[in-house]
C-alpha positions in Angstrom: 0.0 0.0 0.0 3.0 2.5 1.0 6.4 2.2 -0.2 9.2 1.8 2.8 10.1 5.7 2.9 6.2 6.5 3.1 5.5 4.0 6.3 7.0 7.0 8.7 4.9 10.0 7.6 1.7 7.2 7.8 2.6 6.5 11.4 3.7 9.7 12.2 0.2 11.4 10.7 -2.7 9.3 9.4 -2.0 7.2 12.9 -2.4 10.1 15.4 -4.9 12.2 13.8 -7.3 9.6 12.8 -7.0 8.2 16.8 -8.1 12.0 16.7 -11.7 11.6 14.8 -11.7 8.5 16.6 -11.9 9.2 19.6 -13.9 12.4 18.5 -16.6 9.2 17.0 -15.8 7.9 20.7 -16.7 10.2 22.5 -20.0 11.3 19.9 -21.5 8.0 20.6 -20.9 6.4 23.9 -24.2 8.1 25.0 -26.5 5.3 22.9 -25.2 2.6 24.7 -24.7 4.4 28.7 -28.5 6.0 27.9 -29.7 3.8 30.4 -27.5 4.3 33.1 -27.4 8.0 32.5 -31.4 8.4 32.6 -31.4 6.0 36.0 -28.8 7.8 37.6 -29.6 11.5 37.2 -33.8 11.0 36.3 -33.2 12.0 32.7 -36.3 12.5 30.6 -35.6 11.4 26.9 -36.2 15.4 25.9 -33.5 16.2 28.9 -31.2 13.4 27.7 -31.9 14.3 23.8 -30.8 17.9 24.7 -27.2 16.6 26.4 -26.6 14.9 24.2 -26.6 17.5 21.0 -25.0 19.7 23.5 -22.0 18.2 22.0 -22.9 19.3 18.7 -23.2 22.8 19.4 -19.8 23.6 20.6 -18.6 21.2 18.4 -20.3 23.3 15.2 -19.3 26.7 16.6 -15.6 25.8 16.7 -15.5 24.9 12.9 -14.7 28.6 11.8 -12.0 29.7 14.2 -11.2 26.1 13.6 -10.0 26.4 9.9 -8.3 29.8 10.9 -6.6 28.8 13.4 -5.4 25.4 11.4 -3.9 27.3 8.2 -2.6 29.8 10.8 -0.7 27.6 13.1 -1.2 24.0 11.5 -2.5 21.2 12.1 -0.4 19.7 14.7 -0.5 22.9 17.4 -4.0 23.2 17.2 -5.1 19.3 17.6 -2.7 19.4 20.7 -4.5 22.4 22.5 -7.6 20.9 21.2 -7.2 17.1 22.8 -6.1 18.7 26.3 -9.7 20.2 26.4 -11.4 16.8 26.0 -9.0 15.3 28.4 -10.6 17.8 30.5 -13.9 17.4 29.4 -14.2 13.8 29.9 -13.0 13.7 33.6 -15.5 16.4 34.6 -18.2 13.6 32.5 -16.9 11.1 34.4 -16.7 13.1 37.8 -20.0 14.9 37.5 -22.8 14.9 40.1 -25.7 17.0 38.7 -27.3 17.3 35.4 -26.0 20.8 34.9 -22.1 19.3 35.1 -23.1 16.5 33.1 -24.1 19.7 30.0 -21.0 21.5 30.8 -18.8 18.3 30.4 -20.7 17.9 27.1 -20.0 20.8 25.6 -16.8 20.6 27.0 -16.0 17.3 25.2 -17.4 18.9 22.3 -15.0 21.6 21.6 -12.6 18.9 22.6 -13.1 16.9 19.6 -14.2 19.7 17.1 -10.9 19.3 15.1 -11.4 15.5 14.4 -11.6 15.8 10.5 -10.5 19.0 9.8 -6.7 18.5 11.1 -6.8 15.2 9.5 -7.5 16.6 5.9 -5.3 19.7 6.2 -2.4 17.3 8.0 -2.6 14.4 4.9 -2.7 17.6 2.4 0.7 18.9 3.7 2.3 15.2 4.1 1.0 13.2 1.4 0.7 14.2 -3.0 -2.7 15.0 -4.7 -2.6 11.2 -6.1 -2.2 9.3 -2.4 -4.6 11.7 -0.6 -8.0 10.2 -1.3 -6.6 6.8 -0.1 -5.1 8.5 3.1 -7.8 10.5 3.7 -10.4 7.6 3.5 -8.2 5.5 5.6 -8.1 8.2 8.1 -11.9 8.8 8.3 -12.4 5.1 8.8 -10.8 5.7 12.4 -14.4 7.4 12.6 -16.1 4.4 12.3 -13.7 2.8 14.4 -14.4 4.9 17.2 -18.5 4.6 16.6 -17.9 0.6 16.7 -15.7 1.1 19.9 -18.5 3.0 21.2 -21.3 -0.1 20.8 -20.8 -4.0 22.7 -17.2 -3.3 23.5 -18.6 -0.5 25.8 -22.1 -2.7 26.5 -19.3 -5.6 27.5 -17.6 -3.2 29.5 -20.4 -2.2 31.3 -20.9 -5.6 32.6 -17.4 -5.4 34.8 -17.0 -0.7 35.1 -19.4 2.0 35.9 -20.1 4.5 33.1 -17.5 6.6 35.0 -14.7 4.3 35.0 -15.1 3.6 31.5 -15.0 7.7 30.4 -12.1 7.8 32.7 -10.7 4.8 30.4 -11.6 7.0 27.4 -9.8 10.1 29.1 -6.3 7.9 29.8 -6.8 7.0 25.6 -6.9 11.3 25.2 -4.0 11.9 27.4 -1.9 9.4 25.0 -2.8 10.3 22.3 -2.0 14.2 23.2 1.6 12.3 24.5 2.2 11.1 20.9 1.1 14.8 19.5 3.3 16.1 21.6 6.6 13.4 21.0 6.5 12.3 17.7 3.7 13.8 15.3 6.5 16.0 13.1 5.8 19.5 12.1 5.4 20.6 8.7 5.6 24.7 8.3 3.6 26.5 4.9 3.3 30.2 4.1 0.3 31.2 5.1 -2.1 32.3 2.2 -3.6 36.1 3.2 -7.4 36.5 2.5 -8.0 39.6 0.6 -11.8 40.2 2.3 -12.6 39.4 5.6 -14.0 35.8 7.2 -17.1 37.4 7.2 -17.5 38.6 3.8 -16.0 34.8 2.5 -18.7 33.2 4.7 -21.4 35.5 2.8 -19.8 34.7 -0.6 -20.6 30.8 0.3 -24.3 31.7 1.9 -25.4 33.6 -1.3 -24.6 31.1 -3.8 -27.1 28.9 -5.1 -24.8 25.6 -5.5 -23.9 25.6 -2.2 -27.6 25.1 -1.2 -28.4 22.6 -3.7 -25.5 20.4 -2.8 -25.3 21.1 0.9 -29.1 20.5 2.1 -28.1 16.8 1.8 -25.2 16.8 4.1 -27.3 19.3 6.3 -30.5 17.3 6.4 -29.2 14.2 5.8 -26.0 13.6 8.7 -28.6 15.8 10.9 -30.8 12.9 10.8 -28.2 9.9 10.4 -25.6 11.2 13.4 -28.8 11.7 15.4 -29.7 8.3 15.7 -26.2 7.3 15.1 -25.5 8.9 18.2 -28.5 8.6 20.3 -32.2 7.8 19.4 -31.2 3.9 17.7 -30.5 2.7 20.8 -34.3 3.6 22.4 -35.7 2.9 19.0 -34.5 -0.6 19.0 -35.4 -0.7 22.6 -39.0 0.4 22.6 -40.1 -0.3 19.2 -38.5 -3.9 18.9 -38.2 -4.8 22.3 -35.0 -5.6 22.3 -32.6 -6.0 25.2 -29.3 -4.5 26.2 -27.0 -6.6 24.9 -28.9 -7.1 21.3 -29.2 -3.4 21.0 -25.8 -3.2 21.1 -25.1 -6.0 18.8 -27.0 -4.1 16.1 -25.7 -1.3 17.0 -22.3 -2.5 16.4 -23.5 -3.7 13.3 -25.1 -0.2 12.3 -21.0 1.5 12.9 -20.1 -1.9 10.7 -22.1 -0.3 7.5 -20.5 2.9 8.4 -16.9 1.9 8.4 -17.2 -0.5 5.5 -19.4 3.1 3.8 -17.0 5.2 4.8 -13.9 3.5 3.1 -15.9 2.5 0.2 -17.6 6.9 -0.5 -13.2 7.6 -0.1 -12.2 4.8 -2.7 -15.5 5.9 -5.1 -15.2 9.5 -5.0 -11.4 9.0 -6.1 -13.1 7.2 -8.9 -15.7 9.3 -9.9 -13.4 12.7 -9.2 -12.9 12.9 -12.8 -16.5 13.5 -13.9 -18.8 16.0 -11.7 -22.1 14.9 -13.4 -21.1 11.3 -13.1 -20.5 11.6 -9.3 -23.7 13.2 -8.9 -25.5 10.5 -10.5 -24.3 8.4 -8.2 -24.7 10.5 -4.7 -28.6 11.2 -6.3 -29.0 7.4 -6.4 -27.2 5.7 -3.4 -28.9 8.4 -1.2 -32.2 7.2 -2.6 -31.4 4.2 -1.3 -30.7 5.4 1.7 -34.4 7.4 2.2 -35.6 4.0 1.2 -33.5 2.1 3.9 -35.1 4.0 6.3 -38.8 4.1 5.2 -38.2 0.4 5.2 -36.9 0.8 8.9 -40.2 2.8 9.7 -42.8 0.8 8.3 -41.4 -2.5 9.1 -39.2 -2.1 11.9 -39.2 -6.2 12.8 -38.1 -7.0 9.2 -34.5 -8.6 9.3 -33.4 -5.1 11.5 -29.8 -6.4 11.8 -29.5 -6.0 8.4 -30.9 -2.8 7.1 -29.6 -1.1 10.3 -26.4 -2.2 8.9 -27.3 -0.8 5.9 -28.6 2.1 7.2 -25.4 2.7 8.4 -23.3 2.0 5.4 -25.5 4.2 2.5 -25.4 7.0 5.0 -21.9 7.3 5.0 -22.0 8.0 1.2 -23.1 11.2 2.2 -19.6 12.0 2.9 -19.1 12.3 -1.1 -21.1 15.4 -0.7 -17.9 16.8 -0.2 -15.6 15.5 -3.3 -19.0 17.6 -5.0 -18.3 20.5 -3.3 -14.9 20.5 -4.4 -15.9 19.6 -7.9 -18.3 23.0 -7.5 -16.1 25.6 -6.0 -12.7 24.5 -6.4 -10.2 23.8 -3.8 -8.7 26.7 -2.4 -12.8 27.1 -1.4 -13.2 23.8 0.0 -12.0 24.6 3.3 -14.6 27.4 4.4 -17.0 26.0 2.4 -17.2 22.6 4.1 -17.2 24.9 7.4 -20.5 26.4 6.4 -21.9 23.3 6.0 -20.3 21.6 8.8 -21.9 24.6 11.2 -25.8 24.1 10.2 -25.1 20.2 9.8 -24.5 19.8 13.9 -26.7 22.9 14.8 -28.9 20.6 13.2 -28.2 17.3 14.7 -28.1 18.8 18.0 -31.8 20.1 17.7 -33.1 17.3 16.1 -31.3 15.5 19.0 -33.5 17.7 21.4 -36.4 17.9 19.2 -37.1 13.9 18.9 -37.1 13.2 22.9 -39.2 16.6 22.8 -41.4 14.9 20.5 -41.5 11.5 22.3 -41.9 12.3 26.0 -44.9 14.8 25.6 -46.8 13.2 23.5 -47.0 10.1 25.4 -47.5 12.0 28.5 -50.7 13.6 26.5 -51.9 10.4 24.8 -51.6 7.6 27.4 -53.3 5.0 25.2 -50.5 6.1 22.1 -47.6 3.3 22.2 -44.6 4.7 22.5 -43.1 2.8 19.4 -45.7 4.3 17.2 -43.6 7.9 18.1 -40.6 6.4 17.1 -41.5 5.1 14.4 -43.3 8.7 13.8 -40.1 10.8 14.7 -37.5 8.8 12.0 -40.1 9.2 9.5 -40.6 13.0 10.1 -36.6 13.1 9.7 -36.9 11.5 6.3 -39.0 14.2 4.8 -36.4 16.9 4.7 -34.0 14.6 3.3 -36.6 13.7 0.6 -37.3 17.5 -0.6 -33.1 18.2 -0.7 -32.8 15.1 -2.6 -34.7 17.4 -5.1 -33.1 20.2 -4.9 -29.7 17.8 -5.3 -31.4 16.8 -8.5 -31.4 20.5 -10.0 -27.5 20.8 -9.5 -25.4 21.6 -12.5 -21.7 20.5 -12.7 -19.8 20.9 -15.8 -17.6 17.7 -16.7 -13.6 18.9 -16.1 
């Protein structure tokens, strides 16, 4: 895969700042499997727990402009250091906290914590590697992602059978503090000029607001990972619970199985869009169609929940990772030296919106079976993914309008 002289600069960067988005996946997902313990302990209501939860999200989206400054200001390297000390910190005050107000703090802690997982990754491989090995590295590197998701099913439901929820986010926590060891010892640094904007961060977040491609590609990303992190993340694990009755330790199994799809996804959107890079239409094409499948997976989900789950979970898991090639478009659509701010823009309303839809579904849930006593509480569920869907649906539409020349 890498000649000898390219072995170093893979174990010296694609190692430590994928363990980076992996532990950022880690740390974004452990909550679907400690729910339970969580809600026993501090009396969480799914809307309380739902909100928590995204907490993550919204630090974790406000970071991603000061992020990319400070990344082409200072690299990669400095800033993923100062970055994985604040989720060292964040996850011992998770792990130490007594009250639901530490356990929101800690969240949002964690979140700015992990904020760089991709970004320093991408900018770190660009620097390192040459345009023809980068989308090999990069997909390699974002697979640490679905690593971390995977770590974050029965490993941690196993776990739980011996450790507290605490001792096991201290565990996570001793993981951060050696990976910010190996930042610190051995990750080499690489210095660039640094290019100066000719309008202001402002202006250049404008430019990417008012154009109309940015919209067309970037509602599918927005609506789409809003909807796929959120149960990712959180609501698959009281879906599978409540609606098919399952039990701990078969949650989790699926669960696992769900981060499967997304691993195997993930490496397989890196090795296609390399493929497709070529064409812009022809990559289109196939973004329009596997995300159809994807809608489809999930109406499937919805209107037969009980119908082989462990496999179209899993496949729920691995089609919505092709939305990742939603970013190969935008470079197809506004070039390179745009990529950067205009993945940021998207990145921003993508986990505003997975943190409210976070909030929004265990909004949705709790009061309306408090109202409706004689409603079954699956039948919300099952409610709640399907009112996710129907965004997705109308920016598959809009996807469908997008023009890209062939280069």
């Amino acid at each position: 895969m890498f000649r000898d002289k390219e072995i170093y600069p893979f174990l010296s960067i694609v190692v430590p700042f994928g363990m980076g988005f992996y532990l950022s996946y880690l740390y974004r997902s452990i909550n679907l499997v400690i729910e339970p313990q969580l809600r026993a302990e501090f009396g969480l209501s799914a809307s309380a727990l739902g909100f928590i939860t995204g907490l993550y999200f919204v630090s974790f989206a406000l970071a991603q402009l000061p992020l990319g400054v400070a990344v082409d200001r200072y690299g990669p390297r400095k800033v993923q250091i100062v970055l994985t000390a604040i989720a060292v910190g964040g996850g011992l005050l998770f792990a130490s906290s007594t009250s639901v107000l530490w356990l929101a703090v800690s969240r949002l802690i964690i979140g700015l914590g992990v904020a760089g997982g991709i970004t320093p990754l991408i900018t770190a491989n660009a620097l390192w590697f040459s345009q023809k090995e980068q989308p090999l590295v990069n997909s390699i590197g974002l697979c640490f992602g679905g690593l971390g998701a995977l770590s974050a099913t029965t490993p941690v439901q196993i776990l739980l059978e011996h450790y507290s929820w605490r001792e096991i986010f201290f565990l996570i926590s001793g993981l951060s503090i050696l990976l910010l060891v190996v930042l610190c010892a051995f990750v080499p640094e690489r210095q660039t000029e640094p290019v100066k904007a000719k309008t202001t961060w402002f202006m250049q977040i404008l430019w990417v607001y008012k154009k109309k491609q940015f919209w067309q590609i970037g509602a599918l990303p927005i609506t789409g990972f809003a909807a796929y992190t959120a149960y990712q993340c959180l609501w698959a694990g009281p879906f599978l619970r409540e609606v098919n009755y399952f039990g701990d330790m078969e949650t989790a199994e699926i669960l696992m199985w769900l981060q499967v799809g997304m691993l195997f996804g993930t490496l397989g959107s890196g090795i296609l869009a390399n493929y497709f890079s070529s064409s812009g239409p022809a990559l289109k094409t196939f973004v329009f169609w596997s995300i159809s499948l994807f809608i489809l997976a999930q109406l499937v989900i919805v209107a037969f929940p009980k119908f082989y789950p462990y496999f179209f979970w899993c496949l729920y898991g691995y089609l919505g990772s092709f939305l990742f090639l939603c970013y190969s478009i935008f470079t197809q659509a506004f070039g390179a030296l745009n990529t950067g701010k205009v993945v940021a823009c998207c990145n921003i309303l993508m986990f505003l919106g997975v943190f409210g839809l976070q909030w929004a579904i265990g909004w949705f849930i709790d009061p309306m079976s408090n109202i409706y006593f004689d409603l079954d509480k699956s039948w919300l569920h099952q409610l709640g993914l399907l009112l996710t869907i129907i965004p997705q649906f109308f920016a598959l539409l809009l996807f469908s309008g997008l023009n890209i020349s062939k280069k």
